[in-house]
Each structure stands twice: as structure tokens, then as C-alpha cells.
C-alpha positions as CSV (number, residue, x, y, z in Angstrom):
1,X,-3.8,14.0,-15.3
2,X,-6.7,13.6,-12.7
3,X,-6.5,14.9,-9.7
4,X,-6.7,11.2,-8.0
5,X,-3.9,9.9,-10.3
6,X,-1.8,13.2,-9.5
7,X,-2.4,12.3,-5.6
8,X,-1.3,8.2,-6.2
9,X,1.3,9.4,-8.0
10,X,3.3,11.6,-5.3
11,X,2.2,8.5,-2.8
12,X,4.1,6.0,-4.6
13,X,7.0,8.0,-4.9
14,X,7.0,9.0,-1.2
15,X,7.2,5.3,-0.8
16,X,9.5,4.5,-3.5
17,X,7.1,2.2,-5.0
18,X,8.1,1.8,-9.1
19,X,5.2,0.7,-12.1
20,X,5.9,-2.9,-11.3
21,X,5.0,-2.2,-8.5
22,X,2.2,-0.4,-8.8
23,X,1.3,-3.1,-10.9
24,X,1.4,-5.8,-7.9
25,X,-0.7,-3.4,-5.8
26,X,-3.7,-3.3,-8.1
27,X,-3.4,-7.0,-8.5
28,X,-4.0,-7.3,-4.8
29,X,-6.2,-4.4,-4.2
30,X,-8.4,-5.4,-7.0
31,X,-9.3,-8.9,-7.5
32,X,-11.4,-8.1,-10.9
33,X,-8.9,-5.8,-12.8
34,X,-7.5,-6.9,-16.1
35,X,-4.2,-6.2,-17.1
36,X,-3.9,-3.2,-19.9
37,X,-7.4,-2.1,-18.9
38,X,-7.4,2.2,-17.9
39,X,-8.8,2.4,-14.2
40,X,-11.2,5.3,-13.1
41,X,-10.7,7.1,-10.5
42,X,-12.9,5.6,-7.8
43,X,-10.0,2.6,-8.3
44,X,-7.6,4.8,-8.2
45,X,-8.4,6.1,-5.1
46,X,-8.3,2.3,-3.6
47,X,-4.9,1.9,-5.3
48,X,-3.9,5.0,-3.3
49,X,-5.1,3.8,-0.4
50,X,-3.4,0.2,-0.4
51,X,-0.4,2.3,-1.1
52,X,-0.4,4.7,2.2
53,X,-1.3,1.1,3.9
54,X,1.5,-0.7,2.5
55,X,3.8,2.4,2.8
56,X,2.8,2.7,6.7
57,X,3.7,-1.3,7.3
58,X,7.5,-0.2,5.9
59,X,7.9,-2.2,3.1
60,X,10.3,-1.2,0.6
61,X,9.3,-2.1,-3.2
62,X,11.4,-5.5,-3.1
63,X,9.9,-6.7,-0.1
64,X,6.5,-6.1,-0.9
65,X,7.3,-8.1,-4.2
66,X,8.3,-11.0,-2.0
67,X,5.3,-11.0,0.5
68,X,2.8,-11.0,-2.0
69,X,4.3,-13.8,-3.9
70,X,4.1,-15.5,-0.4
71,X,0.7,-15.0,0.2
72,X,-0.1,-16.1,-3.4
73,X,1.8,-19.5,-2.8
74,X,1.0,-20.1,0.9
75,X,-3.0,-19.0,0.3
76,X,-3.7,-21.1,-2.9
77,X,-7.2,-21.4,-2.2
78,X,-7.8,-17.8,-4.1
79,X,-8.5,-16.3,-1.0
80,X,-4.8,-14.7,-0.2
81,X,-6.0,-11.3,-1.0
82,X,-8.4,-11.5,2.3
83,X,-5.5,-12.7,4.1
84,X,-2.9,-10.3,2.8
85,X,-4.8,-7.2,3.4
86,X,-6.0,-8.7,7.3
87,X,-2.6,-8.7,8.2
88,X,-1.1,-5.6,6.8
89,X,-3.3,-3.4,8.4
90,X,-3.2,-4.7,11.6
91,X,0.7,-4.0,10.7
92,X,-0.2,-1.0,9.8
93,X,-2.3,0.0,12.2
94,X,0.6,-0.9,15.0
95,X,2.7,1.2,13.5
96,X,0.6,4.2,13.0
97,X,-0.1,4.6,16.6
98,X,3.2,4.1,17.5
99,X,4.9,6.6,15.5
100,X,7.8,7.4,18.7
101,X,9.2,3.2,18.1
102,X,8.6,3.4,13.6
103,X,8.7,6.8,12.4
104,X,6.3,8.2,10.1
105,X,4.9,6.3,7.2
106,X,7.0,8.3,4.3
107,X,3.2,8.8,2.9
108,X,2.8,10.6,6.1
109,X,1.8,14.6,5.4
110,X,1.8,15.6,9.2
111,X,5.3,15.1,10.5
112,X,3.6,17.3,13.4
113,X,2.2,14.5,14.7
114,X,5.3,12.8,15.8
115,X,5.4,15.9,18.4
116,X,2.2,14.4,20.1
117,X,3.8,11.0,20.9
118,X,7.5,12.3,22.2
């Protein structure tokens, strides 16, 4: 196992994200993939990073699942992805500099830093 998939891996379980999905965050991270097809490890590392992002916003496995069907049916105009990913890391990014009022992200590997905002 690479050392990208090894490192996606132990992200997705920190987050309690299963294979399906997995499987719904490489259909929104990556507009071209094809189902079945074996992704490198430059994708994988942009899987892994719409993980950490998705995992900061606090979205349980279920949830995500909901609000990306959401986006699929409210943004019909093939453009959701653009959408989607606007708004979850300005979530994201609200929560990551608020650590004191959310908690880490459970992809967080400093717990440290909640220290700095107490």
C-alpha cells in the first residue's frame, strides 16, 4: 500500500467515513473519475484532502450522504460540485479557527493546538 493511500486511509477512519463513502467523496472531489477505474496517487492525495475538509465541517458519514444528494438535486445545472465545495470550506474554515466553540476536526493531529485558543 502507498504511502498516500496508507495516509487517506487512517483519515477516513478518524472520521468514520466507510467505502461508500469514500466512494461519494471522489464523485465530488473529482468530476472526471470513472467508477472501477484505480486512482494514482496525486488523486489520492485530493481525496485526502476533501476528507480532512469534510471531516473539519463535522459531518458524520450519513449526513454527508444527504448533503451531497442535496446539492446534486438543488444544483442541476452540473455545476453543484463548485457549489458544494464553496460552502464546505468556508464551513470548514469557521470551524478550524474556532477550535474552543467545535472541537478539533477528528482528522486533527495537533490536539496541542486547542491549548492556544483556551
Amino acid at each position: 500500500m502507498s504511502t498516500a493511500r496508507a495516509h487517506l486511509r487512517a483519515l477516513a477512519a478518524a472520521a468514520g467515513y466507510d467505502r461508500e463513502t469514500l466512494e461519494l467523496i471522489v464523485d465530488a472531489a473529482l468530476p472526471k473519475y470513472i467508477p472501477g477505474e484505480r486512482l494514482d496517487d496525486t488523486l489520492i492525495g485530493h481525496v485526502a484532502t476533501a476528507v480532512e475538509v469534510l471531516a473539519q465541517c463535522g459531518y458524520t458519514a450519513d449526513e454527508l450522504a444527504e448533503i451531497i444528494v442535496s446539492y446534486r438535486l438543488r444544483f442541476r445545472d452540473g455545476r453543484w460540485r463548485g457549489r458544494f465545495w464553496h460552502y464546505q470550506l468556508r464551513a470548514a474554515t469557521l470551524r478550524f479557527n474556532q477550535p474552543r466553540v467545535y472541537g478539533l476536526s477528528p482528522c486533527e493531529s495537533d490536539p496541542a493546538r486547542l491549548a492556544d485558543f483556551s
